[in-house]
C-alpha positions as CSV (number, residue, x, y, z in Angstrom):
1,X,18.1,-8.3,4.8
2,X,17.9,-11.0,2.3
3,X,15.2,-13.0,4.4
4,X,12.5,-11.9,6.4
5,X,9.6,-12.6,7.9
6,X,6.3,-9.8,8.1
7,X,6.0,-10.9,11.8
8,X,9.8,-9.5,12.7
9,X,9.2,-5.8,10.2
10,X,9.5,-2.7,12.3
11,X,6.0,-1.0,11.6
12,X,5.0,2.2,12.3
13,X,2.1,4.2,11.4
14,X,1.5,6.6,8.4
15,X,-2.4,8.0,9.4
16,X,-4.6,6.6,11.6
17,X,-5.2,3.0,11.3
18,X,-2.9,2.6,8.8
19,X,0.3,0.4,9.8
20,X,3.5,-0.1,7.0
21,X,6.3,-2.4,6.9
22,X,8.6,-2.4,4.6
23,X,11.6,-4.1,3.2
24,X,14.4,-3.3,0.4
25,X,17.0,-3.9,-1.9
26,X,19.4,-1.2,-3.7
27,X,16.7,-0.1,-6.6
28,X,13.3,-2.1,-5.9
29,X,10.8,-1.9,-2.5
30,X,7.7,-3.9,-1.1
31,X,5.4,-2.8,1.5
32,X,2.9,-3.9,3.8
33,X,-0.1,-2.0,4.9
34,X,-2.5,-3.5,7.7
35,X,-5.4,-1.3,7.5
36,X,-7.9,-1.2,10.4
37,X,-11.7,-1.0,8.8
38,X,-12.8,2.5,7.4
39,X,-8.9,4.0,7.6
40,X,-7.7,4.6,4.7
41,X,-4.8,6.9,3.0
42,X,-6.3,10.2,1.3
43,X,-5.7,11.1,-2.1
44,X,-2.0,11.9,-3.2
45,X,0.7,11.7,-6.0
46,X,4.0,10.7,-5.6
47,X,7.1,10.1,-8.8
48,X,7.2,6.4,-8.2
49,X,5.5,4.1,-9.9
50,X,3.4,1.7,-7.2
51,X,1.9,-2.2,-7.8
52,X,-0.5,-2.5,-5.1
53,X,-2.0,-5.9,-4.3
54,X,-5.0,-7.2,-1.8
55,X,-4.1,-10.2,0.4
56,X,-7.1,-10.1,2.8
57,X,-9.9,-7.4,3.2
58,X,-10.9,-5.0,0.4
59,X,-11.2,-1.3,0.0
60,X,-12.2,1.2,-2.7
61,X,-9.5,2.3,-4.8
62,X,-9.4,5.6,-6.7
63,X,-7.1,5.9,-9.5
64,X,-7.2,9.1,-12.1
65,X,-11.1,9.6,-10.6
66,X,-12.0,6.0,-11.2
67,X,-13.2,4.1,-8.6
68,X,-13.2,0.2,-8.0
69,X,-13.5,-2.1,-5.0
70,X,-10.9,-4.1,-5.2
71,X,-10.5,-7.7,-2.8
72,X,-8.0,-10.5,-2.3
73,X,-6.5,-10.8,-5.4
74,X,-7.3,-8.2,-6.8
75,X,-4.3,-5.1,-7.6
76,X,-4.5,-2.0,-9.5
77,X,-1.2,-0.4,-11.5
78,X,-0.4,3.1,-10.3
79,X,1.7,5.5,-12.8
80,X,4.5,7.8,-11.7
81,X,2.3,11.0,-10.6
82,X,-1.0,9.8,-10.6
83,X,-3.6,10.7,-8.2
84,X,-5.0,7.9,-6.3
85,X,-6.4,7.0,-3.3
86,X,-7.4,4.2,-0.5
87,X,-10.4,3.5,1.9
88,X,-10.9,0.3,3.6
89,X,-13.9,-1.4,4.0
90,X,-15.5,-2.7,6.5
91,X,-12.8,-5.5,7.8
92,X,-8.9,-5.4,8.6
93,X,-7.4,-5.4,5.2
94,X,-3.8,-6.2,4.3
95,X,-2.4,-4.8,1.2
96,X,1.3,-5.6,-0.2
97,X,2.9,-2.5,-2.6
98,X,5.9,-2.5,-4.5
99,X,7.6,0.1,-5.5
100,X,10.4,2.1,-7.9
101,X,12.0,4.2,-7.5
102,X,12.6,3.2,-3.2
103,X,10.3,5.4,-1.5
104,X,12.9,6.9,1.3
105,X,10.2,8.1,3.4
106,X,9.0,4.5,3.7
107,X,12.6,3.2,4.9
C-alpha cells in the first residue's frame, strides 16, 4: 500500500467512540484515531514504543502519572512499557500514532 488516502482506511472500533485506521510497512506503523468527545482509551502498557500526535481536538494525556492537555500540535513520546493513557475533550479529536515495533493487533 504505498499510497493511501485516510478517507479509503478500513476502520473499526477499539472502545467506544474510539475509531483506528491504520497503515504499514515491513518494520514501522501509523495510526489514526477519531475520537468522539469524552471517549477515550484507559490506561495500559504495551512493548512498543508509540509517537502520538494531535491534528484536531485535544484530550488529556497521562504518561508515567503525569498529566497534560495536549491540542493540535501538540504530541507526547511514549516508551516501550509505559503506562499511559487518553481522554478526549470536549470535541471530535483526531490523533495520528506511530509505532515500532508493528502493533499486529492494530493490522
Amino acid at each position: 500500500m504505498p499510497f493511501f488516502s485516510d478517507k479509503n482506511l478500513h476502520g473499526r472500533n477499539i472502545a467506544p467512540g474510539v475509531l483506528l485506521k491504520s497503515v504499514y510497512g515491513d518494520k514501522t506503523m501509523l495510526t489514526i484515531f477519531d475520537m468522539e468527545p469524552h471517549a477515550g482509551v484507559p490506561s495500559h502498557r504495551h512493548e512498543h514504543e508509540q509517537i502520538t500526535y494531535i491534528i484536531e481536538g485535544g484530550m488529556e494525556f497521562t504518561l508515567n502519572g503525569e498529566v497534560k492537555i495536549i491540542r493540535p500540535g501538540d504530541g507526547v513520546v511514549v516508551p516501550s512499557n509505559t503506562e499511559h493513557s487518553a481522554k478526549n475533550l470536549d470535541k471530535r479529536t483526531k490523533v495520528i500514532d506511530a509505532w515500532y515495533p508493528i502493533r499486529e493487533d492494530y493490522k
